[in-house]
N, C-alpha and C positions, 0 to 999 in steps of 0.2 A: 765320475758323478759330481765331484766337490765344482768344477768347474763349471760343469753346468750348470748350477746352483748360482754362482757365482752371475754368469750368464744372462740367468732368467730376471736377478734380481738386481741388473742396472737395467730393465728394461721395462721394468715396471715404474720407476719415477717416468719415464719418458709418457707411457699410456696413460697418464693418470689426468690429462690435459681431455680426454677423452670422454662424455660427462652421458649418460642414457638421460638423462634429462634433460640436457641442451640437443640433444639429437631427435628427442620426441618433441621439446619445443620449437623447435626448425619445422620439423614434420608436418605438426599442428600448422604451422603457420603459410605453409607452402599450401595444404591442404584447405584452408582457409582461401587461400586467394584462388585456387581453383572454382571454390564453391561462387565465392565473388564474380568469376567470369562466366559461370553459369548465370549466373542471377542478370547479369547484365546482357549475356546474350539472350535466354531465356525474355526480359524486358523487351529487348530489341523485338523478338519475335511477337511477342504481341503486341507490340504498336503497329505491329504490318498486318497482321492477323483480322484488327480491330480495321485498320485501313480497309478491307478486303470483305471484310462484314460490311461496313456501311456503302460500298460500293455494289456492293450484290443486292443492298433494299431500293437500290434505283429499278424501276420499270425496266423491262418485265421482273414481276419480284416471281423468285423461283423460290419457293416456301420451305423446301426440306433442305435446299442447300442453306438458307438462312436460320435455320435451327441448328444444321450443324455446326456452322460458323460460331454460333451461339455458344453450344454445349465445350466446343472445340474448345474458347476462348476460356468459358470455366475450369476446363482442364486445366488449363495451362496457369490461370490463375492460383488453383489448390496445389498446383506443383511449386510455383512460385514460392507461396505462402509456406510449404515444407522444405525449400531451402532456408527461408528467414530463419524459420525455426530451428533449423540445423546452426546457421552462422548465430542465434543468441545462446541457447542451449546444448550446441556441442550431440546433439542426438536427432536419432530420424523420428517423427509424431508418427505414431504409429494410427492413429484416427485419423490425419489427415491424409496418409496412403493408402488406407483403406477407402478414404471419399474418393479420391482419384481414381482407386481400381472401380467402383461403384458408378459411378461418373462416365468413364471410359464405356463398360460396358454398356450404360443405358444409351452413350453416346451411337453405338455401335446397332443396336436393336431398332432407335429410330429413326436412324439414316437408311438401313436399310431395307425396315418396314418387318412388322414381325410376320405378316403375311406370306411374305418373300422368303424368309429365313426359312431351310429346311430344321422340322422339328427336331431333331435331335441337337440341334446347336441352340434353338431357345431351350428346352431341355437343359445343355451344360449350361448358358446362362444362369438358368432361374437356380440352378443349382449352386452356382459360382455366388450371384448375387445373396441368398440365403447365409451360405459361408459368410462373407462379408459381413453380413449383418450382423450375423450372431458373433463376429470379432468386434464389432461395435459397441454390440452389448456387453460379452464378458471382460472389457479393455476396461467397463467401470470399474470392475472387481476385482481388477489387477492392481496388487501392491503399487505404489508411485517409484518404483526404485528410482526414477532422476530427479524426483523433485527433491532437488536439494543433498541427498542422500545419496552417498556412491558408499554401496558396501565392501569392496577392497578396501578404501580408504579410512570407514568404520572398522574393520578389522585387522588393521595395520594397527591403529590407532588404541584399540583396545591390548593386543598385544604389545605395544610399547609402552601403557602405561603397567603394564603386567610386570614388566621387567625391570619399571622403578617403582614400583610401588611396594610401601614398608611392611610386612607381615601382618600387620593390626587390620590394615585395610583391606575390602574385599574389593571387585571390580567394580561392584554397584555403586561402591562408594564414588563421589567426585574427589577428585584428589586435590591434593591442598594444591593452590594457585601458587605457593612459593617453593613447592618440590618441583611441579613442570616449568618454572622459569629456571629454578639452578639447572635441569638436568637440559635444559636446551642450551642455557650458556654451555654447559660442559659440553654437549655435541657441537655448539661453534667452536668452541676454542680447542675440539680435535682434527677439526675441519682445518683450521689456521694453521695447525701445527704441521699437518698433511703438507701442506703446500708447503 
């Protein structure tokens, strides 16, 4: 046993080069320029989209194909606009997928005429669509958890000042600005010493 001990513990200075924050920072960033080549092919795609709409309002104009070009292009617009939002804000808008899902089906209904459509599939629609809506509505009255607020990082946060903070004080309190400056020098300079 004694040497396994021994073993395990030259082995750990070796891994310690190994960092889950540099590895989720890498991640993020790789994930990042994914979304980037989305965003740029997704562009690609509606410049040619847009080409293809104005080509189809030349004579003979065929009216439902030029609606759907239309709606097609909005599509693809509100998908666009929910990657932006993903590359500023790090999160998927959940309104703006919900317009998409919204969008898509309307797109769907009058391309190919509701007359056309057997009733049971306007049926799921109107049902689908109602759904949608009412995530529309109750998305107002959902808490903002990413505006600004990530609550893992509030409750990290709360428990580490739990763990310096002096008896007298309770959490509600704000803690003095010259206990969290010593106690993060002390977490660098165990950091430095680490290395």
């Amino acid at each position: 046993m004694a040497p396994r001990i021994a073993a395990n513990s030259n082995i750990a200075p070796q891994i310690t080069w190994f960092s889950r924050q540099g590895l989720v920072a890498i991640l993020e960033t790789i994930q990042d320029l994914i979304v980037i080549s989305l965003c740029i092919g997704l562009f690609s795609f509606m410049v040619l989209e847009l080409r293809e709409m104005f080509i189809s309002l030349l004579p003979p104009l065929d009216f439902p194909n030029v609606t759907a070009d239309i709606l097609f292009l909005l599509i693809l617009v509100e998908l666009f606009r929910l990657l932006i939002i993903y590359l500023q804000e790090q999160r998927v808008s959940i309104g703006v997928a919900v317009e998409v899902a919204i969008v898509s089906v309307l797109r769907e209904v009058i391309v190919r005429g509701v007359l056309e459509v057997p009733w049971s599939h306007v049926l799921s629609a109107c049902a689908f669509l109602l759904v949608m809506g009412a995530l529309l509505v109750i998305r107002v009255w959902l808490p903002p958890t990413f505006a600004g607020v990530d609550p893992e990082r509030e409750i990290r946060r709360r428990y580490q000042l739990s763990s310096i903070l002096p008896n007298n004080l309770t959490r509600e309190d704000p803690p003095p600005q010259d206990l969290l400056t010593s106690h993060n020098d002390a977490r660098a300079n165990q950091a430095d010493n680490k290395t």
